[in-house]
C-alpha positions, 0 to 999 in steps of 0.5 A: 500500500502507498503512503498517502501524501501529506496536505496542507490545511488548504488543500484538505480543505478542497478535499473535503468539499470534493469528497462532499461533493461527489456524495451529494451528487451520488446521492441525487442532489436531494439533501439540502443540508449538504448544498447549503454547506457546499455553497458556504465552502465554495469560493473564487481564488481558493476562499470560502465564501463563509469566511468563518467556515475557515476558522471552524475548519483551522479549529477541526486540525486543532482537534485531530491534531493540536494545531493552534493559531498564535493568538494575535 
C-alpha cells in the first residue's frame, strides 16, 4: 500500500468539499443540508465564501491534531 501524501490545511480543505461533493451528487442532489454547506465552502481564488467556515475548519486540525493559531 502507498503512503498517502501529506496536505496542507488548504488543500484538505478542497478535499473535503470534493469528497462532499461527489456524495451529494451520488446521492441525487436531494439533501439540502449538504448544498447549503457546499455553497458556504465554495469560493473564487481558493476562499470560502463563509469566511468563518475557515476558522471552524483551522479549529477541526486543532482537534485531530493540536494545531493552534498564535493568538494575535
Amino acid at each position: 500500500m502507498s503512503t498517502l501524501p501529506t496536505l496542507t490545511a488548504d488543500q484538505a480543505y478542497q478535499a473535503m468539499r470534493a469528497f462532499l461533493e461527489a456524495y451529494w451528487a451520488r446521492g441525487g442532489r436531494t439533501d439540502e443540508q449538504i448544498a447549503i454547506l457546499l455553497s458556504g465552502m465554495t469560493g473564487g481564488a481558493g476562499e470560502t465564501a463563509d469566511p468563518a467556515m475557515w476558522g471552524d475548519w483551522i479549529e477541526a486540525i486543532g482537534v485531530v491534531t493540536g494545531f493552534r493559531l498564535p493568538e494575535l
